[in-house]
ROLO-417115 format. One record per residue (C-alpha): residue in one letter; x, y negated, z negated. Coordinates in steps of 0.5 Angstrom, whole numbers. Last residue first. Layout:
<ronus>
 rest     X     Y     Z
    a     X     Y     Z
...
</ronus>
This chain:
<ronus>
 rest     X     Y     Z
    x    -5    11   -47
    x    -7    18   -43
    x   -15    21   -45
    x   -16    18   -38
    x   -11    17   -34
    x   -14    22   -28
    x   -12    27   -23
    x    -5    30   -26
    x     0    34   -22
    x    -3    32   -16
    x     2    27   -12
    x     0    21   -13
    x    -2    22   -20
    x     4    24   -23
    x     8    18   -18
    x     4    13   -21
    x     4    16   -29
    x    12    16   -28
    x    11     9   -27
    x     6     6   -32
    x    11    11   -37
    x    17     6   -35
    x    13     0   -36
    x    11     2   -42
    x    18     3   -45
    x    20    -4   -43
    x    14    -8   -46
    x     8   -11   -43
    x     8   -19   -41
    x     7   -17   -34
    x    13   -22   -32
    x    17   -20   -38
    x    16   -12   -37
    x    17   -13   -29
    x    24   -16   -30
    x    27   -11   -35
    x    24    -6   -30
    x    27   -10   -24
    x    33    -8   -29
    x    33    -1   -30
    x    32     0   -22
    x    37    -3   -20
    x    43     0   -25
    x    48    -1   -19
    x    47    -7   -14
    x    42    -5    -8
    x    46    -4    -2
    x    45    -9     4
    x    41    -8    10
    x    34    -8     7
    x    35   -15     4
    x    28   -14     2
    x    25    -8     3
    x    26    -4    -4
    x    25   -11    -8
    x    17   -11    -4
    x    16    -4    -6
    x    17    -5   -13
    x    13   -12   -14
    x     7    -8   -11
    x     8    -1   -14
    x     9    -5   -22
    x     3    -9   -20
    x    -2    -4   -18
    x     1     0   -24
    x    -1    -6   -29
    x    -8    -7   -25
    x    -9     1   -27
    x    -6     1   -35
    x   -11    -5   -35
    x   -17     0   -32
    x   -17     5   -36
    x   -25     5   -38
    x   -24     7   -31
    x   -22    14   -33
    x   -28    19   -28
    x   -25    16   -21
    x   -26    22   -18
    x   -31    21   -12
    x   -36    24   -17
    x   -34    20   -23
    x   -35    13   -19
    x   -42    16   -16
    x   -44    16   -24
    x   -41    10   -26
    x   -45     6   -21
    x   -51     9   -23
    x   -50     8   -31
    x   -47     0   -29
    x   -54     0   -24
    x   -58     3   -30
    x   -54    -2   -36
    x   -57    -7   -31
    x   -51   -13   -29
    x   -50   -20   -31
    x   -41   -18   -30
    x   -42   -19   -38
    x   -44   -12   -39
    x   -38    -9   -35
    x   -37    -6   -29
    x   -31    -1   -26
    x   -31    -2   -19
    x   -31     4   -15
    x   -37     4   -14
    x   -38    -2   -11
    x   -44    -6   -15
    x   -49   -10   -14
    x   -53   -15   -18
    x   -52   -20   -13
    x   -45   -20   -12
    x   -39   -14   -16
    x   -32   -14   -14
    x   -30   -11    -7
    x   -23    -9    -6
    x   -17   -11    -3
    x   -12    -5    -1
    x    -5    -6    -2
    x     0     0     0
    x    -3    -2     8
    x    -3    -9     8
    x    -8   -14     5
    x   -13    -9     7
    x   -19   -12     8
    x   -26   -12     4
    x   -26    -5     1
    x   -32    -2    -1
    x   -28     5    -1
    x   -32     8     5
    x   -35     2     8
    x   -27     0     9
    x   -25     6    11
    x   -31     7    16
    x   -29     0    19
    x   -23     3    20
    x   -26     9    24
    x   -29     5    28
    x   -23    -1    30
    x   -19     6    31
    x   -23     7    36
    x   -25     1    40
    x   -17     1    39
    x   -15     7    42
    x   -20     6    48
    x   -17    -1    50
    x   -20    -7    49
    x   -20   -14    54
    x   -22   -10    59
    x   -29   -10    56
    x   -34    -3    57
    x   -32     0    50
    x   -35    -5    46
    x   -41    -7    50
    x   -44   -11    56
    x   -50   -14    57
    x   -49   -20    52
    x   -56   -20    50
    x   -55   -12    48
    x   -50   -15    43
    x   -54   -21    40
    x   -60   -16    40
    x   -56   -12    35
    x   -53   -16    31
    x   -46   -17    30
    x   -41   -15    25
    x   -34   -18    26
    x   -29   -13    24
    x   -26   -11    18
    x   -21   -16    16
    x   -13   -13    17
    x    -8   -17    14
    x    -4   -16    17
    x    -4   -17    25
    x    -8   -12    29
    x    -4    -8    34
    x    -6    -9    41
    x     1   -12    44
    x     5    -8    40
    x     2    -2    43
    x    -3     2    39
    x     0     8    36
    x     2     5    30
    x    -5     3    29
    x    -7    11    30
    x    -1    13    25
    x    -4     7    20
    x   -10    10    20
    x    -9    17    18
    x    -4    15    13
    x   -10    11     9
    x   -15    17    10
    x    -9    21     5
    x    -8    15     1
    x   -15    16    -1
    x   -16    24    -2
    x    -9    23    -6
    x   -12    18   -11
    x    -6    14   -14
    x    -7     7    -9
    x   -14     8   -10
    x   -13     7   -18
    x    -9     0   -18
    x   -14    -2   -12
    x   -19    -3   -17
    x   -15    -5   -23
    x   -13   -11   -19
    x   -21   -12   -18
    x   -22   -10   -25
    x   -16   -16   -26
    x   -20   -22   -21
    x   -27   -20   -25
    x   -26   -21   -32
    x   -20   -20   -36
    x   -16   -28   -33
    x   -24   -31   -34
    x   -25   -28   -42
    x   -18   -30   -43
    x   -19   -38   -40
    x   -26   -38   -44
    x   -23   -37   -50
    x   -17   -41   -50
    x   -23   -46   -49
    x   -27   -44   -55
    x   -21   -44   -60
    x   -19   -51   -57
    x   -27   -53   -58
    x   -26   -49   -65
    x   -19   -54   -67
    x   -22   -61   -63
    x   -29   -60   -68
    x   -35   -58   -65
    x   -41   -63   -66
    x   -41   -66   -60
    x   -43   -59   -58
    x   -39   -56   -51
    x   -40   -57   -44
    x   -37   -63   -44
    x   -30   -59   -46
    x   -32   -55   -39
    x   -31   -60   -35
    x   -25   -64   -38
    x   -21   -56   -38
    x   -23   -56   -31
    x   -23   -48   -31
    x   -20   -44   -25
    x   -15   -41   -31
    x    -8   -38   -31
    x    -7   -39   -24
    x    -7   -32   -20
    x    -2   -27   -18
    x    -2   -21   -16
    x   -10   -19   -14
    x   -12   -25   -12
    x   -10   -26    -6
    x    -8   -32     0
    x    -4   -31     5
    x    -3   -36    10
    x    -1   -35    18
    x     6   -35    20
    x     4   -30    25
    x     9   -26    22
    x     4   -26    15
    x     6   -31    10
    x     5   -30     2
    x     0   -30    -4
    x    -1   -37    -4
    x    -4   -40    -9
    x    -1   -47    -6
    x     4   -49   -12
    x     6   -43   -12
    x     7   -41    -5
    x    12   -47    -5
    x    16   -45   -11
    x    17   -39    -9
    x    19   -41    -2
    x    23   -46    -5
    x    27   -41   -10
    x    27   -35    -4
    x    31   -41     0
    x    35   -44    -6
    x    37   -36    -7
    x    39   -35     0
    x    43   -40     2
    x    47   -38    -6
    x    47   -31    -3
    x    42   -26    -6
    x    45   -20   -10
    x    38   -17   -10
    x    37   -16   -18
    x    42   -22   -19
    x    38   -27   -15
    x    31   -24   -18
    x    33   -26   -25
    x    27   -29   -27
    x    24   -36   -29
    x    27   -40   -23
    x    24   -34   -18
    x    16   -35   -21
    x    13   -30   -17
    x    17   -27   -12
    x    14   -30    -5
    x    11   -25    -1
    x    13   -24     7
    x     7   -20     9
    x     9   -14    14
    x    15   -13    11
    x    23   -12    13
    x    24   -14    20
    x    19   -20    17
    x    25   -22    13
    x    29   -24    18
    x    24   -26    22
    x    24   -32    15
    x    31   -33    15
    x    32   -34    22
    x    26   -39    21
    x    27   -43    15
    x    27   -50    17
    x    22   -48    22
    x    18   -44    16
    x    20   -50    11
    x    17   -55    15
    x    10   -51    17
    x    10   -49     9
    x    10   -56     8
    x     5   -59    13
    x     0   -54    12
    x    -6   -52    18
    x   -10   -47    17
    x    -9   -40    21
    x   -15   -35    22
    x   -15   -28    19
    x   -14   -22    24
    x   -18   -17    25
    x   -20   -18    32
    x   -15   -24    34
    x   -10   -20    36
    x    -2   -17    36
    x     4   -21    37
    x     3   -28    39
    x     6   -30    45
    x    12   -36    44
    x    13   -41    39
    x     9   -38    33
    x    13   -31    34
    x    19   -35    33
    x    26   -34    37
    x    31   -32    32
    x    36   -36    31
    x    42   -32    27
    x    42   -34    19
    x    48   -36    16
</ronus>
């Protein structure tokens, strides 16, 4: 069914290697990408990031996309193949995505490790208590604030705004210069190794002006919003909190190990860029989610019409797989577009 489209591995990769992530090597998904491979540059028409829908035999993604039966075995061992592996998705170079932010196991604990940890005395009923404990306190610590994180820039206008900026510079690159996605900032060098070099940035052939300069101002970007990468350009990866610092844009807590005068501080400099509701930060992570998964829906299998009543069952869907009920799904949505387009600045006082 699907056309043999030469792979991107087989000849000259597009793009290069300054901000781009390195490939690992992975039997499983080398065999499924070669056995797959119309399917998957077929996808890449589509997305940057080819992502898995999560937990594709638990969910009617099928009937939502009106996928084949080709399709729905392909999408269901892409699922299942990401799944097992953590992976976020593949890029178009093939090269593994991890992330966070969307989709992660329900716990990083080994249960026999921790449950050593714990006094003898405890019977198996508060040990078990302890443990269910410690994976809640694991799943709404850092990995969903740092969700939460990029659920609010992606609302804030002065955000998107410096966003669109240089995603019409980086379109403006030849294909040949494009950095791939995800975007890493670039390498940063001592100054004596660079002056040990003999030459710089700007006097290198390999480069042109336009992406010394658009590698400039990316680097900027991300300083500006504490930013590590962008995952792709609707999916920013903040930072989270390290060695006693915060990003500001990061909503902290006690337990994060951090000062009440750094919290206070942090929050401070959050409140002048805007980001006065992070005691919101759930409905935030929930709205990161809903974006992201909404998004990929739109764009996969583009070129085929969406069945009736779509958007009334993805909803359906997300509120299942969010574990939130279907009328805040629906109120998470409308507070995304309010934001994004001014009506309101902030969620706080909202539930």
């Amino acid at each position: 069914m699907f056309e043999n489209v030469p792979s991107t591995a087989e000849g000259k990769t597009p793009g290069i290697l300054l901000l781009q992530n390195g490939s690992r090597k992975d039997e499983d998904l080398r065999n499924f990408l070669k056995s797959c491979s119309g399917w998957f540059e077929q996808r890449c028409r589509e997305s940057d990031i080819v992502c898995a829908l999560p937990e594709f035999e638990n969910y009617d993604w099928a009937s939502l996309l009106q996928l084949t039966n080709e399709e729905r075995e392909i999408e269901k061992r892409f699922s299942g193949l990401c799944g097992q592996q953590d992976l976020f998705g593949v890029n178009k170079n093939r090269q593994r995505i991890e992330s966070t932010l969307l989709s992660r196991s329900k716990s990083s604990f080994d249960r026999k490790d921790i449950l050593d940890m714990m006094p003898e005395d405890w019977s198996d009923k508060k040990v078990d208590r302890n443990y269910e404990a410690l994976q809640v306190l694991d799943e709404n610590s850092i990995w969903a604030r740092r969700t939460a994180t990029a659920g609010m820039m992606i609302c804030k206008p002065a955000f998107l705004e410096e966003r669109d900026e240089l995603k019409e510079m980086w379109e403006r690159l030849p294909s040949t210069e494009q950095p791939s996605f995800p975007l890493n900032r670039s390498p940063v060098f001592p100054a004596e190794f660079l002056q040990s070099l003999g030459t710089h940035f700007s006097d290198s052939s390999v480069y042109s002006q336009e992406l010394e300069q658009f590698t400039r101002k990316y680097d900027r970007f991300c300083d500006n919003w504490c930013l590590m990468r962008m995952i792709s350009w609707d999916l920013p990866d903040p930072m989270g909190p390290s060695n006693d610092k915060i990003p500001w844009p990061f909503p902290a807590h006690r337990s994060d190990g951090i000062t009440d005068s750094l919290i206070v501080k942090s929050t401070g400099i959050a409140e002048e860029h805007g980001f006065d509701d992070q005691g919101s930060w759930d409905s935030y992570c929930s709205i990161m989610k809903i974006d992201h998964w909404e998004r990929t829906i739109n764009v996969r299998y583009a070129d085929r019409p969406k069945p009736r009543g779509v958007t009334t069952r993805l909803i359906s869907i997300l509120s299942e797989l969010l574990g939130i009920s279907f009328d805040r799904v629906k109120r998470i949505r409308r507070w995304k577009k309010k934001l994004v387009n001014g009506e309101i600045s902030s969620l706080k006082g909202i539930h």
